[in-house]
N, C-alpha and C positions, 0 to 999 in steps of 0.2 A: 465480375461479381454478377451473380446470376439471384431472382427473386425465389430459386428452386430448394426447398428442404431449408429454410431460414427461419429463423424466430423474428418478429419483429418487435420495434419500442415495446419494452419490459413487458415482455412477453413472459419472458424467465430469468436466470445471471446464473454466471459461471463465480463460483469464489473460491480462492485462497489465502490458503491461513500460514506463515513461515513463522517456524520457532527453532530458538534454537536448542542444540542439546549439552547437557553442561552434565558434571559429576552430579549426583544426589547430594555429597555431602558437601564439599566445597564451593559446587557450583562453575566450578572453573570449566571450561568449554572443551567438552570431548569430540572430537572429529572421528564419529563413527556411524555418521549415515548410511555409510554401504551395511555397516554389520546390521543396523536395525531392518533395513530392507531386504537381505539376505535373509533373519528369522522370517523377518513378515511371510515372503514368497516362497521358500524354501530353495531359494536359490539367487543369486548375485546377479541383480537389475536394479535398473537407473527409477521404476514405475513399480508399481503392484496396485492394482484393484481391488481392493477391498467393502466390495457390499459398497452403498453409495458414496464412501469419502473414497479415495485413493491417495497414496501415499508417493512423493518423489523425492530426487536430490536435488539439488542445488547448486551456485559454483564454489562454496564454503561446504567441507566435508564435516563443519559442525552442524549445519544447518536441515532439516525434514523440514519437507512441505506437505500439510493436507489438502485436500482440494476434489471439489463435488466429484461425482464422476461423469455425469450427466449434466446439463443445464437445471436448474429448479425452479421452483416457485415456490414452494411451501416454506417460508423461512423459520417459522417456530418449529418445523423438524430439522429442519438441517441446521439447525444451534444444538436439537441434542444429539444429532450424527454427529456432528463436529465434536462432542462433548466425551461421547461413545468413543470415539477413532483415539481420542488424547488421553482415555485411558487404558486401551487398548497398545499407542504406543509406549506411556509410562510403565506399561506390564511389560513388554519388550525389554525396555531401555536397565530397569532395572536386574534384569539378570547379567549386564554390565556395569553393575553400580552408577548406572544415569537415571537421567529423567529429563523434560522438556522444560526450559523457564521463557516464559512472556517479556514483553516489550520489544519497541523497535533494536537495541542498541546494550548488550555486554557492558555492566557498567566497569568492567576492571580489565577486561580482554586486552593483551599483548597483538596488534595482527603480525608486525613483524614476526617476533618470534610464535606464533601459535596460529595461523593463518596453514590451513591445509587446503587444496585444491582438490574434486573431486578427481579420482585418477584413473576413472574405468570408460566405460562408454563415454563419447562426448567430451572427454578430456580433451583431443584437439583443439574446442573450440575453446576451450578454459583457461589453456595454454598460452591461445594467441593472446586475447583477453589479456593475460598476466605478461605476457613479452612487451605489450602495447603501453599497456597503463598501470603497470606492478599492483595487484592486488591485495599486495599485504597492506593497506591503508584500511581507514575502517569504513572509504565509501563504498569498499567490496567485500572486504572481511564481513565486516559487523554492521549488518541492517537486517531488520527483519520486517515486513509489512503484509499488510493485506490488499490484497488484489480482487476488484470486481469486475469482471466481463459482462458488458451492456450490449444486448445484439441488436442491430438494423439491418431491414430487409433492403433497404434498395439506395439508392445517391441522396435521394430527399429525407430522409429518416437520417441517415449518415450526417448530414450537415444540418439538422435540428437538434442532434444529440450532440454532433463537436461544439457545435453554440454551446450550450449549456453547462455541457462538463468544462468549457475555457473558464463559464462565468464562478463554476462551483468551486474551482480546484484550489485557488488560492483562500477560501473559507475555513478546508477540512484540516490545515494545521491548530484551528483553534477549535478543535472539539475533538482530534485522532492524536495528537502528541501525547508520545508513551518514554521518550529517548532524551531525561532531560541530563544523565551522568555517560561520561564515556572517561576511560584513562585514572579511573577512581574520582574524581569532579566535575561539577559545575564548569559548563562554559560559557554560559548565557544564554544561549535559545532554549526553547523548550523543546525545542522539535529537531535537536542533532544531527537524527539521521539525514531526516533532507538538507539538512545544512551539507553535511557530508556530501549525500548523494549529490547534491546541486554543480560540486566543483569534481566530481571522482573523472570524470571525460573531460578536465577540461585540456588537455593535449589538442583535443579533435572537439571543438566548440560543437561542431555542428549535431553529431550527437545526442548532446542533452539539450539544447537550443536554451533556453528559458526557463524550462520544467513546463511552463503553461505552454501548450502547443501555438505554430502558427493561426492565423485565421486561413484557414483551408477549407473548402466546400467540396469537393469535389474528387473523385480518383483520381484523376488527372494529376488535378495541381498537386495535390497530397506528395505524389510518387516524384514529380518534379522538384519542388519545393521541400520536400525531406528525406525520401529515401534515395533521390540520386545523388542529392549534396552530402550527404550521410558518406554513398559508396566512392567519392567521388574523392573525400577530404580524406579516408581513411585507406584511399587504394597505395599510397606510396608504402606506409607501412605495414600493409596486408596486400601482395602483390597476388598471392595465388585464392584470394578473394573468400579464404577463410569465412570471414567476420561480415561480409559483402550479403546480408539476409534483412528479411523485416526485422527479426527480433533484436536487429543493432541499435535501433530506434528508442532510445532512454528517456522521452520523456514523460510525463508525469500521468500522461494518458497516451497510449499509444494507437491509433484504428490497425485496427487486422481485417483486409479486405477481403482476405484468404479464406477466412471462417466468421467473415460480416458482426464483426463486433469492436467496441472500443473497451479497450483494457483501462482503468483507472488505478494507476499505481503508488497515490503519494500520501495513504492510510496507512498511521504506525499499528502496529500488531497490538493489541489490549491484553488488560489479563487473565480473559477468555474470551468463549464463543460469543456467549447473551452478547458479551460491550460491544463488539466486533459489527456483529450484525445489527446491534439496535443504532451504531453509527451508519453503517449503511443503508440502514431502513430510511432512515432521514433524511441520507444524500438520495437515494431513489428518489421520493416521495418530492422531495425539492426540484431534482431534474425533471421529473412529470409534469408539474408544474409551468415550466420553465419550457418545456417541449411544447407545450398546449397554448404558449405564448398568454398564461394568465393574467401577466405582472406587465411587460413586454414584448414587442414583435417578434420576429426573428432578425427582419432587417437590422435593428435596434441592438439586438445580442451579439449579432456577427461579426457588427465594424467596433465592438469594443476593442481597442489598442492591446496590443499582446504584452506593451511595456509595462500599461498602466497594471493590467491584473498581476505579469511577472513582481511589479515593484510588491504591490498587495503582499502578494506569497511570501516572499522575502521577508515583510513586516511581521506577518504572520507567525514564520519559523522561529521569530524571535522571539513576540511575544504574545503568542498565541491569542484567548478569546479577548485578549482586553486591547489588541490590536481596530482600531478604527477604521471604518470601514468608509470609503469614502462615496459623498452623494454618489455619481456619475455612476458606482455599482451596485450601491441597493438599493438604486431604482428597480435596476431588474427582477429585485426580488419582492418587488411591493413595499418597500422604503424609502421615503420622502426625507429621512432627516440626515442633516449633515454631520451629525456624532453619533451615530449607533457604532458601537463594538458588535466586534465578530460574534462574540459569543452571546450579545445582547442579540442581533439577528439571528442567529440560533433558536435560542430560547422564542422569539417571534414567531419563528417558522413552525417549532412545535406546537406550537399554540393555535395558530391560524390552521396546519395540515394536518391537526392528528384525530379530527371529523372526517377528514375527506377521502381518506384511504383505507383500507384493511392492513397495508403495510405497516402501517404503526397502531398495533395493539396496544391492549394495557399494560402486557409485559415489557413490550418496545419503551412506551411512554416512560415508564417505572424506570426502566433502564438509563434510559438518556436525562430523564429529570435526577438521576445521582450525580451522572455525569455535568451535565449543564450549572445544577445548585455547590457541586464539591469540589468540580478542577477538572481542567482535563487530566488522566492516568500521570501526567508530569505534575503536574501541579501537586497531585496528591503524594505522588513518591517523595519530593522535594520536602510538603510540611509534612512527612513522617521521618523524614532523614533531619529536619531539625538543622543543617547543618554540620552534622555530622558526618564528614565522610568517610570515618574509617571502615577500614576494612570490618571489622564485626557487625554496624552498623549499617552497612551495604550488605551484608551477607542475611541479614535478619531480616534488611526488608525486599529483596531479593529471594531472601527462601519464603519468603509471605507469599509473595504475587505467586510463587511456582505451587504453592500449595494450593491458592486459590483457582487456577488452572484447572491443578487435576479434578 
C-alpha cells in the first residue's frame, strides 16, 4: 500500500445499490441481468458505464447492481444519479415485462427452484462458489444490500477507520433492516438477510468470522489473521485456488488494501436512493466522529472485544432499534447510560451531529427523522402487512415499495 493517487478519511465513498429484478406484474423474480446489460451496452458484458452510475451483475442472474463510477462526494447528486440510472433501468427492464423491486430479501422467492447463477464472464468463480456451499439457499440466492467504500491513505488512517466501523457495525441492523419476510413469512428477525448471510459460509467459519471483523490494525496482521486463514481453510476444497483472492473475505466490512479502502457491507437495500444514502450519511457522519476520537480514544475503540460487539449484532438482527445497547459500547459514542436502545442512540446521534457536518442536510435530516420516528423499512412493511401474509397482501405491498423506487 502506497500513499500514491489515494483518497484519504472521507475524502469521498464509493457506493452500491443491489436490486433485484422481478416481473412487473407478479413480481416473481426474472434472472435476466445479462439481457438488461446486453440493452444497456449494446452488447453482452458483465459492466457498462453509464454517465456517473454504472451498471453490473451479480452471483444471482436476478440481481443488477448500480454503483458510482467514480469515487464522490456530492451525496445530494448521486441520490438523484442513482434515481436517474433506476429509471433508466425500469425503461430497459420493461420492454421484458420487468422492473427493479427494493429491499434486502424476495419475500416469496423459491432459491432452490429459481436460483440462476450468472453464466458468462466469471462464471468460474460462481461455480466454485455453488460446488462449495450450494447457492440455492437464500444466503446467496436472496440478499440484496448496500455497499459503502471508505478510503484510507496509509496504515494509521486504516486502523482509525477499522476501530470505528468494528464499533458501528453491530448498530446499522437497527436503522438498515429492510428483510423482515422471506418464504412468504415472518421469522423473527428484522433483518433476515444477515441472519442468512451470518450462517451462508458456515462450512468454512473462517470466511465470515463474526460478520464484525477481527481487531486487526495493521497489513500485516490483517493478511495473516484473515486472508491466509481464509485461503488456508478453504484450500482443501478449492485445490486449484479458484476462490483463493481478497474478495473471499465475507465479512461485514471487508479492508481492500489493493484500492486502500474498507468496504462496509451489512446495509439492507431501502426503498430508494434518498433512504439509502440519508442512512449512510449518518453512518459517515458517526464514524467521523469516532475517527477524530471525539467520544473515545482509539486505544479505548480498538481493544473492544470482537465477541462482545459480534453478540450486539446478533441482538440487533433480531430485533433491531429497540435492541439495547450496552454501557461498555455507547460510551464510544458519548453514552453514559446503561438502557439506551439502538435506535434511541440513533435518534441521539442525529441530534447531537446534524450541526456538525454538511453530510446531513435538511433533506438527509427529513429522511432519517421518518426513518427513526416510523420503523425501520421492516418495521413498516410488517405494520402494513398487518399480519397478513398472503400472497395478494405481499404482492400489494411489495408492488408499493417497487413503485416507490421508481
Amino acid at each position: 500500500m502506497t500513499e500514491e493517487n489515494t483518497l484519504g478519511l472521507f475524502e469521498a465513498f464509493g457506493i452500491e445499490l443491489e436490486y433485484m429484478i422481478v416481473d412487473a406484474e407478479t413480481l416473481d423474480v426474472r434472472p435476466i441481468s445479462d439481457k438488461a446489460l446486453t440493452a444497456a451496452a449494446g452488447a453482452l458484458t458483465g459492466e457498462v458505464e453509464l454517465g456517473s452510475i454504472s451498471w453490473s451483475n451479480e452471483l444471482a442472474l436476478h440481481v443488477l447492481e448500480l454503483k458510482v463510477s467514480e469515487p464522490v462526494t456530492d451525496l445530494a447528486q448521486v441520490t438523484v444519479d442513482f434515481q436517474t440510472s433506476i429509471a433508466h433501468a425500469n425503461d430497459i427492464l420493461g420492454k421484458f415485462g420487468a422492473r427493479l423491486m427494493p429491499t434486502a430479501m424476495h419475500p416469496w422467492m423459491n432459491p432452490d427452484r429459481e436460483m440462476k447463477l450468472w453464466p458468462h464472464d466469471y462464471s468460474p468463480v460462481y461455480e466454485a462458489f455453488n460446488r462449495i456451499f450450494n447457492c440455492r439457499g437464500h444466503g446467496w440466492a436472496n440478499l440484496q444490500s448496500t455497499h459503502w467504500n471508505l478510503p484510507f491513505r496509509n496504515e494509521q488512517e486504516f486502523a482509525k477507520l477499522h476501530a470505528a466501523i468494528r464499533l458501528i457495525l453491530p448498530l446499522l441492523p437497527g436503522i438498515a433492516a429492510s428483510s423482515p419476510i422471506y418464504d412468504g413469512r415472518t421469522h423473527g428477525p428484522l433483518d433476515c438477510r444477515l441472519e442468512v448471510y451470518r450462517k451462508n459460509s458456515a462450512k468454512i467459519p473462517s470466511i465470515t468470522g463474526q460478520v464484525v471483523p477481527e481487531a486487526v490494525y495493521t497489513e500485516a496482521d490483517y493478511e495473516r489473521e484473515i486472508y491466509q486463514r481464509m485461503y488456508r481453510d478453504i484450500a482443501p476444497e478449492d485445490p486449484d485456488g479458484t476462490l483463493q483472492h481478497i474478495w473471499l473475505n465475507a465479512r461485514g466490512a471487508i479492508a481492500r488494501f489493493d484500492r486502500g479502502a474498507i468496504e462496509i457491507r451489512v446495509l439492507d437495500i431501502q426503498e430508494c436512493p434518498q433512504a439509502d444514502i440519508a442512512i449512510g450519511s449518518l453512518m459517515v457522519a458517526t464514524l467521523q466522529s469516532l475517527c477524530s476520537e471525539h467520544w473515545t480514544n482509539f486505544e479505548e475503540q480498538s481493544t473492544t472485544p470482537t465477541e462482545e460487539l459480534a453478540s450486539l449484532f446478533r441482538s440487533a438482527i433480531i430485533a433491531g432499534p429497540t435492541t439495547v445497547v450496552p454501557r461498555s459500547i455507547a460510551q464510544h459514542f458519548g453514552v453514559s447510560t446503561s438502557s439506551v436502545t439502538v435506535g434511541q442512540l440513533w435518534q441521539d446521534l442525529l441530534v447531537r451531529l446534524q450541526h456538525t457536518t454538511p453530510l446531513l442536510s435538511p433533506a438527509i435530516v427529513d429522511s432519517l427523522n421518518t426513518i427513526l420516528s416510523q420503523g425501520t423499512l421492516s418495521q413498516r412493511i410488517l405494520a402494513n402487512l398487518d399480519n397478513d401474509y398472503s400472497r395478494t397482501n405481499l404482492l400489494s405491498t411489495y408492488g408499493g415499495l417497487s413503485q416507490c423506487l421508481q
